[in-house]
N, C-alpha and C positions, 0 to 999 in steps of 0.2 A: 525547448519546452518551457522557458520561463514564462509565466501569466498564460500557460495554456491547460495545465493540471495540476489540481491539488492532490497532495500526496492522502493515502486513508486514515491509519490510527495504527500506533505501537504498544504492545505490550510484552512486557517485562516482570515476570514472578521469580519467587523462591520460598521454596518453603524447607525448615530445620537448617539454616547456616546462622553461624555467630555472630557475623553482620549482613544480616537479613536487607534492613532496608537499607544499607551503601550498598550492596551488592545492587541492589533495585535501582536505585537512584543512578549510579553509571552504567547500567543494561538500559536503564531507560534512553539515558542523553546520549546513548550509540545508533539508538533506533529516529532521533531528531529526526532526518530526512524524513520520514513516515506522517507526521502532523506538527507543525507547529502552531497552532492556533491554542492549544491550551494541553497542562502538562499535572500530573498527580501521581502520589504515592499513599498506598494504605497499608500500615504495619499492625501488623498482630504482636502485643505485648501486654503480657500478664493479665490475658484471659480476653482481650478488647479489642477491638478495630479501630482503628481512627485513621484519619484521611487528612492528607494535605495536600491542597492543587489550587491552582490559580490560572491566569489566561497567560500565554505568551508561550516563551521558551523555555523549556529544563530551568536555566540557569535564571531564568527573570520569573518563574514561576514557583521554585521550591527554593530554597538555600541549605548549602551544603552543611554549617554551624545549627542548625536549627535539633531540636533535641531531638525529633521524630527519625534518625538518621544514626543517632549515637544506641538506639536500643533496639528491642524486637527482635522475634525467632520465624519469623514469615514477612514476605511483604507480598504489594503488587502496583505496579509503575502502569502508565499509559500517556500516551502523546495523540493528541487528537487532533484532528480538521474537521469536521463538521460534514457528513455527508447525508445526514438525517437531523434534522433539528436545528434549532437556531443555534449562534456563536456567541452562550456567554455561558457566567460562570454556573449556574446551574443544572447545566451540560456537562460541565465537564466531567471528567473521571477521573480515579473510579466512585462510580457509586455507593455510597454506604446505606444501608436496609437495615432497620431493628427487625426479625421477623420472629416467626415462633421457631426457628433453626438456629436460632440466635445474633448477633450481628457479623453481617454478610459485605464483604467489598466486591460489588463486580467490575469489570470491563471488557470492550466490546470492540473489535475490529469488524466493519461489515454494514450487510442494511439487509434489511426483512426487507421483503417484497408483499407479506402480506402483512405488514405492521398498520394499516388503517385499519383492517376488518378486527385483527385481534386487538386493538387497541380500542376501538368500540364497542365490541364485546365485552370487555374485562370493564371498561367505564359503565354498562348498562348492567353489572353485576355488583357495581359499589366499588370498584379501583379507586384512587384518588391518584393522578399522576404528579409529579413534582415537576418536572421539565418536559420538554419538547422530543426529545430523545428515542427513537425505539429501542434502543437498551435497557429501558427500563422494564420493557416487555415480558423479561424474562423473571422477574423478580417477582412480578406482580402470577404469573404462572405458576411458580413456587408458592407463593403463598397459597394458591386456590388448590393445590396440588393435594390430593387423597391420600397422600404416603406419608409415614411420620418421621422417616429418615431423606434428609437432603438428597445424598448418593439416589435414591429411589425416585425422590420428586423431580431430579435431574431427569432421568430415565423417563419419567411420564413427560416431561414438561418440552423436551429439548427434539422430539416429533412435530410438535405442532408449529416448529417455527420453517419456514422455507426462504430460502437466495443465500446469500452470499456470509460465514459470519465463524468469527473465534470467539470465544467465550471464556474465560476466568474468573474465578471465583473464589473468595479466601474467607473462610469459617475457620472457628476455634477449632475444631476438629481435623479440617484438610485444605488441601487444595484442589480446586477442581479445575478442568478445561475441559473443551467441547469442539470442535471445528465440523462444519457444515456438513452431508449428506454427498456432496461434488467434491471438497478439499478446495473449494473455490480460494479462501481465505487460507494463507499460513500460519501456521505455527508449527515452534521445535520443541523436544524435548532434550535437555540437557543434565550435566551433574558437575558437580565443582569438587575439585580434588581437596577442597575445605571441609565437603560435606555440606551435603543440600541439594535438594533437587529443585531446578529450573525449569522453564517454559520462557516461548521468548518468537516473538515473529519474525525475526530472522535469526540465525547463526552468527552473523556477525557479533549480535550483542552476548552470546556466549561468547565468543572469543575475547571480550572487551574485558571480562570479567574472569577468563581463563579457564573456563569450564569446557567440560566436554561433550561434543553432541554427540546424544546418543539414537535417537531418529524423530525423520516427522509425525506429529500426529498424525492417525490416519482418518479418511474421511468417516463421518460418523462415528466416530467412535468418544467416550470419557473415558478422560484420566482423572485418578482419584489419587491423590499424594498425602502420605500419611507418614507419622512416626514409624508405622507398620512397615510399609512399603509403599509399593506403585501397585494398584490394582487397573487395570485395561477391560473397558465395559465397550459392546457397541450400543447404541439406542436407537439404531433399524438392520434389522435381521438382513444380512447376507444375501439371501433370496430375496430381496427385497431392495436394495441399495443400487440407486441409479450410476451411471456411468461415472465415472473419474471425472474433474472439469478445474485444473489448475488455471487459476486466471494468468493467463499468455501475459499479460502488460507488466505482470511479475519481473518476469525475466527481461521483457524489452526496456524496461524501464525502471519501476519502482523500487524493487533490489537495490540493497548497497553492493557494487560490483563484488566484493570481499566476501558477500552471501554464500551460501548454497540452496539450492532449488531443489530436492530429490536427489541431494548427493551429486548434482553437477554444479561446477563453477558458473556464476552469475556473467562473470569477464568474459569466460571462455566460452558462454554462450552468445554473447553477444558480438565477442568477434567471431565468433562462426558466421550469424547471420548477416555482418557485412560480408562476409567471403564471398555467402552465398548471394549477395546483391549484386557484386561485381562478378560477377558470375551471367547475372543477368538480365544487366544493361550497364552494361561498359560506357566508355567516354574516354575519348583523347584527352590528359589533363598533364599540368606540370605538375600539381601538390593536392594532398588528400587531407581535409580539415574538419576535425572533429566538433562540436557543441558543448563544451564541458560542462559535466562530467562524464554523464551518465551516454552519450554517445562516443566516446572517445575508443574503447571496447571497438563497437564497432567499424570506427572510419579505421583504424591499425588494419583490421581483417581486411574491407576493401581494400587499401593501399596494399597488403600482400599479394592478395588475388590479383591485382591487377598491374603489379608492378611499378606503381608508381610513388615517389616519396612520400611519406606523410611527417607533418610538420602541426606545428601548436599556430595555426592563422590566427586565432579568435583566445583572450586572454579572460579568466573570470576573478571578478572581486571579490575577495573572499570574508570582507567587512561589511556588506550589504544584507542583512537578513531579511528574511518575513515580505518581500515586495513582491512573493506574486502571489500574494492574500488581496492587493488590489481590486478593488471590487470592480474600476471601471475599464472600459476598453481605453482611457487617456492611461491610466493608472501601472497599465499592463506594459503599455508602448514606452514608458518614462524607462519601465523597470527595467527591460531590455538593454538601454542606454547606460543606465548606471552598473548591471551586472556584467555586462561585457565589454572588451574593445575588440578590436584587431590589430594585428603585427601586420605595417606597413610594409616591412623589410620581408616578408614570410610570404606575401600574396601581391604586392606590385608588381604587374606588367604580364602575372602568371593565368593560366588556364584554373579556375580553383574549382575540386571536385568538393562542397560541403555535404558531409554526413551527419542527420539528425536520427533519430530513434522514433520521430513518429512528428505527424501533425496533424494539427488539431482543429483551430481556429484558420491558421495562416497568419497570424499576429505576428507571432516570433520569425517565424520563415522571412516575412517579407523585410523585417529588422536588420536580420542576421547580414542577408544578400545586400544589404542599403550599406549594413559597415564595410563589406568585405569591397564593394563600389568604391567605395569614398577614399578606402585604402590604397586602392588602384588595380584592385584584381580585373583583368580584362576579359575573362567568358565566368560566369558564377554557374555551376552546374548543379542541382539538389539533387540527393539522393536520401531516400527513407527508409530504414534498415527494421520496416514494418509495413506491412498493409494497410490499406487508406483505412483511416476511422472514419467511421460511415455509422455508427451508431451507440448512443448513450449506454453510458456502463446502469445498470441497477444492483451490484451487490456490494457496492463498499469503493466505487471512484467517485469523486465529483468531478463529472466532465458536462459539458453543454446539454442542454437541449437540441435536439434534435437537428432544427433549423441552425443554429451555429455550425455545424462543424462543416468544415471547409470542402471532405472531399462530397458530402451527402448533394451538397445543392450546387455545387462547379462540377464542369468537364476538368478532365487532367488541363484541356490544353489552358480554357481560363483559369482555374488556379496557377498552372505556371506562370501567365500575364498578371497574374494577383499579386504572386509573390517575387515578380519580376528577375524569374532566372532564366538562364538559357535553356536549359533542359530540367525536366522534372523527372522522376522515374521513384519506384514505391517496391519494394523486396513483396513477390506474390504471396497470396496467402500458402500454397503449396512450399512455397521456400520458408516461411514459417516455421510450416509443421516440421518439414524434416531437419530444421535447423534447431529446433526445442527438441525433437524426438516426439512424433506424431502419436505411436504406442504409448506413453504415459502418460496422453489426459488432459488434455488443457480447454479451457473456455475462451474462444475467439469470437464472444460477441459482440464485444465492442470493433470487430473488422467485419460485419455482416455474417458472418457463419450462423445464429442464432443462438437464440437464448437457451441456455441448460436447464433453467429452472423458470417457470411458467410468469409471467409479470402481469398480473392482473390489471394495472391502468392502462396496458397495453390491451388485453383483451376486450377491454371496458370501450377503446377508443380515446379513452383520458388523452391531453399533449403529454409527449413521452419526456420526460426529466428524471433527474434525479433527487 
């Protein structure tokens, strides 16, 4: 997957713990994998909001010594990639708002789909926007909002938005979240045995911080985090609330394996779905090779299912950061090179079954199969412990247009001469579902199954991107 997908955006809250923003600050740098392109914290301390963020990583973007870190009884973290709006620092997050609610930090995992039309609307009503961002969207909604309490304006404001989206938000008064209408986007609710209550896109970054999950948000619904309590709002009526739609790529991919998805393991999902790849379509092989990390999960299942050794072919650098932000397809090809090698000793002379989690472009695929060559593997076999991507994410991935992605515009058989393996083979969409658990809900439109929530450039005819 290297230089074939950017990861979406992380966020990391707490509101009432005694070290509010460290607790922020290491929930955020657990959630790294999720965006690296730019990284922020906003602490509430003795009535006020303030924001610190810059572009890069955690560690190149905030500093640990810095006084925003030593004080405050609330924070809120975010780690971002850019999937709406340009890549600089006026993007990044979170956002801080003076409003008549008083001052507000947001942040945003996601992407409106209909952020052009509500964004020209709000500008032909006097908006002034600050950045490129549709995060900003929601701010600007609040302010126009008829209600005089936040909690309220949330409630009118958090209907008019549609696709893919987490929401956070920290006022002198609470803490808020929000997550989409589908549960497209994740987030958890946690608590920390310090005292304080959390939110946080994966579980993982609870556990970083040693808190405890207590469940997921659910779709549609606010939470309101107060000195008081936890109050649970939904902001579309029951009768009214569209199907479930956990975006799939969660668990195939974006997840830190150590996550949980709905109270299932991230790992143990993912080695299900190799099981069920070997399952079906087999291959005569000596050793079963995973793509580290995040496929590794899976090649273990296939090599169980199928009986065959699995070993470490393929080795990653673990001092190379940020190179598959590479803007160019040279960029993408270098990155490959520098973030992997292969074990001579692991794959000479063998039959090698490689297990990836998905692809993309074909970029990486045909890399990967060039090292495992070189090494002296003598049949390369692909196997992808996901159905073809055949179409652009719109609620919060930045993956290709349309025309890129590898399986939309090749047959199986020329992509395998593409990516120059002996055989190719792709876990169906049917092995998917029952390998997620098709009952709870997921959005499989980036594997052709369609869109859950309506995409208007797509209706329009517009070129389909993100």
């Amino acid at each position: 997957m290297w230089g074939e997908l950017h990861e979406e955006c992380g966020i990391f809250a707490v509101w009432g713990h005694p070290k509010a923003a460290l607790q922020a600050y290491w929930g955020t740098f657990s959630l790294q994998h999720r965006g690296q392109e730019s990284a922020g914290i906003a602490v509430l301390s003795r009535g006020d909001i303030s924001v610190h963020k810059g572009m890069g990583l955690v560690t190149e973007a905030l500093r640990t010594e810095e006084e925003i870190l030593r004080e405050g009884e609330a924070a809120l973290g975010h780690v971002r990639y850019s999937t709406t709006g340009e890549s600089s620092l006026v993007n990044a997050q979170p956002l801080l708002m003076r409003t008549r609610f008083g001052p507000l930090a947001l942040a945003h995992n996601g992407n409106l789909v209909n952020a052009t039309e509500l964004r020209e609307k709000l500008a032909d009503e006097g908006s002034i926007f600050q950045g490129t961002s549709d995060s900003e969207i929601l701010a600007h909604l609040l302010a126009k909002s008829s209600q005089s309490r936040l909690e309220e304006a949330l409630l009118e404001s958090l209907p008019k938005l549609q696709g893919g989206f987490a929401f956070t938000i920290l006022s002198r008064e609470g803490l808020y979240a929000a997550r989409d209408a589908h549960g497209i986007r994740p987030l958890v609710l946690g608590r920390s045995p310090d005292g304080g209550t959390m939110l946080a896109s994966e579980t993982c970054a609870l556990d970083t911080v040693q808190a405890e999950w207590l469940r997921d948000v659910e779709p549609a619904e606010l939470i309101c985090i107060r000195d008081q309590g936890v109050n649970f709002r939904p902001f579309v009526a029951a009768d009214q609330r569209p199907k479930r739609a956990v975006c799939a790529f969660e668990a195939v991919y974006f997840a830190r394996p150590d996550s949980q998805l709905d109270g299932q393991s991230a790992h143990l999902i993912r080695r299900q779905l190799g099981r069920r790849l070997a399952q079906e379509s087999p291959v005569a092989a000596d050793v079963v090779v995973g793509v580290p990390d995040s496929s590794l999960p899976a090649a273990m299942g296939y090599a169980q299912a199928s009986d065959i050794p699995f070993d470490f072919g393929l080795v990653k650098n673990r001092y190379i950061a940020r190179t598959f932000i590479s803007p160019t397809q040279t960029g993408r090809e270098s990155s490959v090179q520098l973030k992997l090698s292969a074990v001579r000793e692991v794959v000479a002379g063998k039959r090698v079954i490689l297990v990836d989690d998905s692809l993309v472009r074909g970029t990486t695929s045909r890399r990967l199969i060039s090292l495992l060559r070189k090494a002296g593997a003598k049949e390369v076999h692909m196997r992808i412990a996901s159905p073809p991507y055949t179409d652009p994410c719109h609620y919060g991935i930045d993956t290709s247009r349309a025309g890129e992605l590898a399986a939309r515009t090749m047959s199986l058989a020329a992509l395998r001469e593409s990516v120059g393996a002996d055989t190719l083979a792709y876990l169906t969409i049917e092995g998917l579902a029952e390998g997620l658990g098709a009952e709870k809900g997921w959005c499989m439109a980036c594997f052709g199954a369609g869109y859950p929530v309506a995409v208007p450039s797509l209706e329009k005819g517009m070129p389909s991107h993100v």
